[in-house]
KOLSE-426453 format. One line per 10 residues: number of its first residue (from 1); for each residue y, z negated, x negated of C-alpha. Coordinates in nm, 3 decimals, m for minus. Layout:
REM residues N
NUM = Y/Z/X  ...
REM end
This chain:
REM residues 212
1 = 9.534/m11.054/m15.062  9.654/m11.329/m14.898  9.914/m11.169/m14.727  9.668/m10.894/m14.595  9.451/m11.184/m14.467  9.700/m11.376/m14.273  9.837/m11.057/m14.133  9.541/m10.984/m14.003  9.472/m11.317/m13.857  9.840/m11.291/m13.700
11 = 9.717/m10.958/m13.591  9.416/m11.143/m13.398  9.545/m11.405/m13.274  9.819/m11.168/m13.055  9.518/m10.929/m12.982  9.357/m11.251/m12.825  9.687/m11.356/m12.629  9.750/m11.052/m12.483  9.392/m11.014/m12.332  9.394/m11.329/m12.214
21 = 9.695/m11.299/m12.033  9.584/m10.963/m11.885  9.229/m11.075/m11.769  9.469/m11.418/m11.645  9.672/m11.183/m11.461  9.434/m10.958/m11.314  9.231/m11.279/m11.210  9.549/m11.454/m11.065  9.686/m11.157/m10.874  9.362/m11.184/m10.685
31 = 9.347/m10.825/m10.595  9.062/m10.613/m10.378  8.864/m10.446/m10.630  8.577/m10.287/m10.474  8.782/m10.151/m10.177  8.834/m9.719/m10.220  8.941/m9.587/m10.436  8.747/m9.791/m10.670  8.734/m10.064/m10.939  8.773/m9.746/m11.224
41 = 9.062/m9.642/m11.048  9.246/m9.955/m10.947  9.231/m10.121/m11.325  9.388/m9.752/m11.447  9.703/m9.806/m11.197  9.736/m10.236/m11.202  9.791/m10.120/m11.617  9.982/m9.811/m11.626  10.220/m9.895/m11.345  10.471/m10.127/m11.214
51 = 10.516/m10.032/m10.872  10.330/m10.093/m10.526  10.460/m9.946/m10.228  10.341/m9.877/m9.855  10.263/m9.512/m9.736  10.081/m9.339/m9.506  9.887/m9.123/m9.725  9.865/m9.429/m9.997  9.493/m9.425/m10.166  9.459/m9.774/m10.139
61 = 9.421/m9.919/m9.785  9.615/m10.207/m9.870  9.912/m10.075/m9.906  9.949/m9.851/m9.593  10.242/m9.954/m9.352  10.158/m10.206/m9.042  10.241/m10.135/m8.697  10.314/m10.354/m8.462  10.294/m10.426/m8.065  10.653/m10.572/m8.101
71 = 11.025/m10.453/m8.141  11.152/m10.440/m8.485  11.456/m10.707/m8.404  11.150/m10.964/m8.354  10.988/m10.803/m8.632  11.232/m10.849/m8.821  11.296/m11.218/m8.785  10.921/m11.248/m8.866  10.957/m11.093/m9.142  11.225/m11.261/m9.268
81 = 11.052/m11.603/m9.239  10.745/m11.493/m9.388  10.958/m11.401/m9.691  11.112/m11.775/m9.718  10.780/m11.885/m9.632  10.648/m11.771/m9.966  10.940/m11.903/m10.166  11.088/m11.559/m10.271  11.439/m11.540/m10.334  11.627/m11.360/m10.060
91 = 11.914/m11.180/m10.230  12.019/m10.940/m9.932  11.947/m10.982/m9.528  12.091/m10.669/m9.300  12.008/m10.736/m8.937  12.166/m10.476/m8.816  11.911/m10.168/m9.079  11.610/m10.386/m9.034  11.616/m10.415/m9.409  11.569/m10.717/m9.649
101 = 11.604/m10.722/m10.021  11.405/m11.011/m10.240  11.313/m11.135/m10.606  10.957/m11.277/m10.698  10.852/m11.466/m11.001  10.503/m11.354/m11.118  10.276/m11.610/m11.170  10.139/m11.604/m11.505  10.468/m11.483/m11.713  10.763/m11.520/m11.481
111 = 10.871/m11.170/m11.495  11.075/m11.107/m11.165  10.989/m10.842/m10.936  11.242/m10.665/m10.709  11.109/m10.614/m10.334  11.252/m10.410/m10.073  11.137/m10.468/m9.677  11.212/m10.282/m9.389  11.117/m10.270/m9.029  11.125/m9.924/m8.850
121 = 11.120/m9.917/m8.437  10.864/m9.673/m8.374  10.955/m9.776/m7.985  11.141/m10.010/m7.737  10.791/m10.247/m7.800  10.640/m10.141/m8.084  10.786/m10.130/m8.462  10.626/m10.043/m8.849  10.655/m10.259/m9.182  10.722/m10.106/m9.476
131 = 10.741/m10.266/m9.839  10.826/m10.177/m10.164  10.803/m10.359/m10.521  10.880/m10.267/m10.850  10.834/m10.518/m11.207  11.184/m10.490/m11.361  11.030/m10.474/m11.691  10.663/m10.349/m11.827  10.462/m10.037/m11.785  10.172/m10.199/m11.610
141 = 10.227/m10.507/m11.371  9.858/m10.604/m11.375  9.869/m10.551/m10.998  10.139/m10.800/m10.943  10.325/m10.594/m10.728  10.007/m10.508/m10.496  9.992/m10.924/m10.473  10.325/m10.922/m10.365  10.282/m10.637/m10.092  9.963/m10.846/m9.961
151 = 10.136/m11.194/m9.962  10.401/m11.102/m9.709  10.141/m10.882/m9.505  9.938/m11.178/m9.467  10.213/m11.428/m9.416  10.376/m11.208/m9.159  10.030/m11.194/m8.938  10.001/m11.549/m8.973  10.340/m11.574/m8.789  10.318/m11.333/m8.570
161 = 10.227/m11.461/m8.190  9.893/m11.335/m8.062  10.041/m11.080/m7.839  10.225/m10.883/m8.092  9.889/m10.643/m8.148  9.820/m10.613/m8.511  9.691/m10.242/m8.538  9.695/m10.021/m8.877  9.864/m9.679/m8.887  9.519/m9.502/m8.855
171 = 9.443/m9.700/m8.562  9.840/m9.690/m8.430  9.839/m9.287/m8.479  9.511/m9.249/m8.308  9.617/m9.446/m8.016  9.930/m9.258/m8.005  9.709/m8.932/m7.928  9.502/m9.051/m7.738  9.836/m9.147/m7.508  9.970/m8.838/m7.550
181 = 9.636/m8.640/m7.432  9.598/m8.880/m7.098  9.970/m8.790/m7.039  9.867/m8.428/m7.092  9.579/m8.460/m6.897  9.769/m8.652/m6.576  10.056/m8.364/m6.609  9.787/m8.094/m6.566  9.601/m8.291/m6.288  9.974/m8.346/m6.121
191 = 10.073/m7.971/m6.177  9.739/m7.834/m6.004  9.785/m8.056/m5.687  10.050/m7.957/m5.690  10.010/m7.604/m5.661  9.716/m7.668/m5.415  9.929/m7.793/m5.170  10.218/m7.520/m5.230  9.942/m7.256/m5.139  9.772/m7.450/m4.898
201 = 10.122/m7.467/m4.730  10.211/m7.111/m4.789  9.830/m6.973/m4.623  9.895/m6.826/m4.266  9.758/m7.005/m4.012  9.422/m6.897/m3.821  9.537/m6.692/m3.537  9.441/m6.896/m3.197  9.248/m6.679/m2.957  9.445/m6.652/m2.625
211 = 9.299/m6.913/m2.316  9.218/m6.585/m2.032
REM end
């Protein structure tokens, strides 16, 4: 009986420790809970998996890629400081692939994260961030990961000068059409003046009556 009892109070007391470090870790990671897709949805991924990672089509709007108003060498070295800024461990720096490899220690049980960062030139002036991180061990990173993704997103705004134009890819796509349709639209213009003045040229003159 006594055995029962104290196996159940072992039993407890590890129930007890484990919630309290998830609820410390959810709290700690500081994450956006009532942004889409939802608080229901957001607790079900932060425990069930151990990866966050920037994509266009991503669910949460947190973790879509950043564009920026500046080439992707300067983004780069932006980047780069933002990353020793927050103290990670830089294990791998390739200037030439725009690509930087770190390790993070999480907070609350110094598990240690792998993160991937790369900068993509999307033009001569103008260049996208992209991030991925993934726990090393665990199912569910209590939304570590997503912390990690937001840390050097914030940090790399903070460095970035003023005139390197912080725009999301929503925004950046919709900007890129709306270029492409006033390029469109000045082609056409060009094109029809064009042809005005090639028939304009090619019309026969009036004939001049004769002076008697």
């Amino acid at each position: 009986m006594r055995f029962v009892s104290g196996l159940l109070q072992v039993v407890f007391f590890l129930v007890v420790v484990s919630a309290a470090l998830l609820i410390a870790g959810l709290i700690t990671n500081k994450l956006p809970w009532t942004d889409p897709p939802g608080v229901g949805k957001r607790l079900m991924t932060y425990l069930s998996t151990n990866i966050a990672e920037t994509a266009i089509d991503s669910p949460f709007p947190e973790l879509r890629p950043r564009a920026y108003a500046a080439p992707a060498a300067f983004m780069f070295d932006v980047t780069r400081r933002a990353a020793k800024a927050l103290k990670w461990e830089l294990t791998n720096i390739d200037a030439e692939t725009k690509k930087i490899e770190a390790v993070v220690t999480t907070q609350v049980i110094g598990f240690k994260d792998d993160v991937t960062i790369r900068l993509e030139a999307t033009g001569e002036e103008s260049s996208t961030l992209f991030v991925h991180s993934v726990s090393r061990v665990g199912k569910g990173d209590l939304g570590a990961n997503t912390r990690h993704v937001l840390d050097l997103i914030e940090t790399v705004n903070v460095l970035a000068p003023i005139t390197a134009t912080i725009v999301g890819e929503a925004e950046a796509a919709e900007t890129a059409t709306g270029s492409a349709e006033l390029v469109a639209a000045d082609a056409a213009t060009m094109v029809s003046s064009e042809a005005d003045s090639a028939a304009s040229e090619a019309s026969p003159e009036p004939d001049t009556p004769a002076t008697p």
